[in-house]
C-alpha positions as CSV (number, residue, x, y, z in Angstrom):
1,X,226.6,15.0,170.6
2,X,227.3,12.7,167.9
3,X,229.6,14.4,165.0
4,X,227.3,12.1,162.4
5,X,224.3,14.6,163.7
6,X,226.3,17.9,163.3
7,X,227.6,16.4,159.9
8,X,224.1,16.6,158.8
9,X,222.9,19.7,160.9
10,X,225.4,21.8,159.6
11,X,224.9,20.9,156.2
12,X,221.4,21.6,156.3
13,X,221.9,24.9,157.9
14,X,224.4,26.3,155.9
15,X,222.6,25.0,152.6
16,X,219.5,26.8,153.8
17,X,221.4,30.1,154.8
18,X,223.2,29.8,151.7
19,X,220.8,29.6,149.1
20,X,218.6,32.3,150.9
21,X,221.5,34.8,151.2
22,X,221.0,34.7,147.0
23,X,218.3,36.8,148.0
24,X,219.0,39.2,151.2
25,X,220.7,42.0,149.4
26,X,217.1,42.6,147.5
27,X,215.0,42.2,150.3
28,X,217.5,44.6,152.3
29,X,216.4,47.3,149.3
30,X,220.4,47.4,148.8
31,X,221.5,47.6,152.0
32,X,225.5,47.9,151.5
33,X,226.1,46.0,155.1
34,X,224.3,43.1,153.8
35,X,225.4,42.7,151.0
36,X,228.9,42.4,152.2
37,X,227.3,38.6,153.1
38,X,224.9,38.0,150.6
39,X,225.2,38.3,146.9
40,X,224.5,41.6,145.3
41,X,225.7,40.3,141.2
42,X,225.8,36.7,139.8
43,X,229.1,36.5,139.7
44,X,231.3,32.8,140.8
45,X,232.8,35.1,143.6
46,X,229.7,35.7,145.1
47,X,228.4,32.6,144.8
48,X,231.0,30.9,146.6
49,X,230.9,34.4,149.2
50,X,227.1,32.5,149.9
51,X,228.7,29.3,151.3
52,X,231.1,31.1,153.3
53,X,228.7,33.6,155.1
54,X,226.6,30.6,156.7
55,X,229.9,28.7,157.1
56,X,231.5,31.3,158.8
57,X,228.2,31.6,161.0
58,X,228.1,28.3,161.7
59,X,231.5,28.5,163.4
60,X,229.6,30.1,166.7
61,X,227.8,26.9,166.8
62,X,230.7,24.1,165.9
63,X,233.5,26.6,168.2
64,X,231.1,26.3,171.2
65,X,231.9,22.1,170.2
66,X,235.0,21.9,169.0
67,X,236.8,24.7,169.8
68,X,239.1,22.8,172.0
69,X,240.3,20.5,169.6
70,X,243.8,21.4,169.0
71,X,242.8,20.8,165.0
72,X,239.8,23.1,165.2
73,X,241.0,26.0,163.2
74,X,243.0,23.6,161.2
75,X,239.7,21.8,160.0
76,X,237.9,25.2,159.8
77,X,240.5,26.6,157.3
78,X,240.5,23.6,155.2
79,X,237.0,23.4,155.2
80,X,236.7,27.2,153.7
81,X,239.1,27.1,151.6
82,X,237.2,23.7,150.0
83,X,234.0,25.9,148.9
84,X,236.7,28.5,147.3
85,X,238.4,25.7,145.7
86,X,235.3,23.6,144.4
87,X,233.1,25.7,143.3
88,X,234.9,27.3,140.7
89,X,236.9,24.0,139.8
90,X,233.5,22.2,138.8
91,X,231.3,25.4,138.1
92,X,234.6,26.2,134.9
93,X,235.4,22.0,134.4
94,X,231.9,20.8,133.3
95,X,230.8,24.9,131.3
96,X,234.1,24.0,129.2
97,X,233.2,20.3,128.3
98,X,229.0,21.6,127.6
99,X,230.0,25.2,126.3
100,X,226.9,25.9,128.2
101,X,225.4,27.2,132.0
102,X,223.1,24.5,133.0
103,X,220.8,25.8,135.9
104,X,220.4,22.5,137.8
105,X,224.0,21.5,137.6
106,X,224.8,24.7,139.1
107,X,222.8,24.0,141.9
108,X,224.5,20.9,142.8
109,X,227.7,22.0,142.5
110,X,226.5,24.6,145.5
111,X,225.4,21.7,147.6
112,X,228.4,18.9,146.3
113,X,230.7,22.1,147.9
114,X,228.8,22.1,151.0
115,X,229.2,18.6,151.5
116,X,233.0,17.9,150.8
117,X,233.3,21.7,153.2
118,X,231.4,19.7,156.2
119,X,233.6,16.3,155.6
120,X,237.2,17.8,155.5
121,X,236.1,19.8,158.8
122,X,235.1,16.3,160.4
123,X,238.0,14.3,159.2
124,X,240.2,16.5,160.2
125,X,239.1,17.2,163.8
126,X,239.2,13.3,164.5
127,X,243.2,13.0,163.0
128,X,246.1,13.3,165.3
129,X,246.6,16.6,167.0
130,X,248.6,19.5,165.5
131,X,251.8,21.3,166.8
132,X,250.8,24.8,168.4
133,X,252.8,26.6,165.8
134,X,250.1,25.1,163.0
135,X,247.7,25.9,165.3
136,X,248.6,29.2,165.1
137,X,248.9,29.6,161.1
138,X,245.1,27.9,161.2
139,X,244.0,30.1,163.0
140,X,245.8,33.7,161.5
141,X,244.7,31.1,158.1
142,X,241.0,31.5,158.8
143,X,241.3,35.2,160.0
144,X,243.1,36.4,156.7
145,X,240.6,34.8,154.8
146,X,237.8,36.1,156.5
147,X,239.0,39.7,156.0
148,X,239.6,39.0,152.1
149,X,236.1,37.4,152.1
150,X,234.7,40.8,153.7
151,X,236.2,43.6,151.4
152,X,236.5,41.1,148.1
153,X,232.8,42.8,147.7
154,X,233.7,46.2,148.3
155,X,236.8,45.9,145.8
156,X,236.4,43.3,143.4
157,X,239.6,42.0,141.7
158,X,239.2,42.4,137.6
159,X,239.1,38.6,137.2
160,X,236.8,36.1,135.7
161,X,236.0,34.9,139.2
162,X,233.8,38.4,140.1
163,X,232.9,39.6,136.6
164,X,228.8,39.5,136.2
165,X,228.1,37.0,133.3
166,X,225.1,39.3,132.5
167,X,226.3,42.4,132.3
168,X,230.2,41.9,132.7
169,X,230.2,44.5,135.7
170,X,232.1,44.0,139.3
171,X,231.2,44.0,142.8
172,X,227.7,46.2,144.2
173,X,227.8,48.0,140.4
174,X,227.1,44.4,138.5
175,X,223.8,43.9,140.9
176,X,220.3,43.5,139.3
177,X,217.3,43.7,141.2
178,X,215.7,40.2,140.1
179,X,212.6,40.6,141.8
180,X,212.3,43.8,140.1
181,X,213.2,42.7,136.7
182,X,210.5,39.9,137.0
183,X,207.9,42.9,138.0
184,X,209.1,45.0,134.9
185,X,208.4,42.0,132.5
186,X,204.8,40.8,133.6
187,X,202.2,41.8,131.7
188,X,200.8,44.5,134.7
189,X,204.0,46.3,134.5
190,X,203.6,47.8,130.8
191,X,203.2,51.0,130.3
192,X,200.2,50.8,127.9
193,X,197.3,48.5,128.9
194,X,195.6,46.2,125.9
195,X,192.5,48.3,126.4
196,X,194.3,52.1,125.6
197,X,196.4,49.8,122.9
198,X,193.1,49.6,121.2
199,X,191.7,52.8,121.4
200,X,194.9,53.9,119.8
201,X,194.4,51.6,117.0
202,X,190.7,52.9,116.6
């Protein structure tokens, strides 16, 4: 197949996988095993932990392809370590020039990251074929980062990166159930309803 159609394929999938895995730890009720892929606190970390789950999925897909291209794990590392790299670079560059979190930039910072992941992996499987010993650092590369991106969750560093802007928490203790906050603040969620509020008042 043509790599200009898995370009695009994969960018749509992991863009759709990613921006839904904002959401599986809630509709998991918690689940801990989920959320070791999908964000449980709104954090940078787990933000950029939502590109790599798809793009680390995606890998059973672009393996079964590439996988026998000598630069495969080469291109695979490099293209991770992109969405760890980008994300916070932009996401901390343009907050320090507004002083502000702008929810639509935000967004397209996820998607920018996506993008530049999918065209290092490409350009780098068409250059010249690597030696077998960076073959081998590629690929022990992409396996140690896969193991930091699996218990990074479970043990948060006391960085900037995974400190919750909302409540300034870490890891699974930082989450907030959004879906449940919304439900808390509509109007069918208060305690009292208008009509005992007046017969109070009588």
């Amino acid at each position: 197949m043509d790599n200009t159609f898995n370009f695009w394929l994969g960018f749509l999938v992991i863009s759709c996988l990613g921006t839904l895995a904002h959401f599986f730890y809630d509709w998991s009720n918690q689940n801990r095993v989920i959320g070791l892929f999908a964000a449980v606190n709104e954090s940078t970390w787990e933000h950029i932990k939502i590109t790599l789950t798809p793009t680390f999925l995606w890998s059973l897909y672009d393996g079964a392809l590439y996988g026998q291209n000598p630069n495969y794990f080469l291109a695979k590392l490099m293209s991770l370590l992109v969405l760890v790299l980008v994300i916070p670079t932009l996401f901390y560059a343009y907050q320090k020039l507004t002083k502000k979190s702008i929810v639509f930039v935000n967004i397209a910072i996820f998607y920018i990251a996506i993008f530049l992941s999918q065209l290092t992996f490409y350009t780098i499987l068409t250059l010249n074929p690597i030696n077998h010993i960076s073959q081998y650092f590629s690929c022990l590369g992409t396996f140690v980062l896969f193991g930091c991106y699996m218990t990074l969750t479970l043990a948060p560093l006391k960085s900037f990166l995974f400190k919750d802007p909302i409540n300034g928490k870490y890891g699974f203790r930082a989450h907030i159930n959004l879906f449940k906050k919304a439900t808390q603040k509509s109007p069918s969620a208060s305690k009292e309803s208008p009509a005992k509020t007046t017969k109070k008042d009588r």
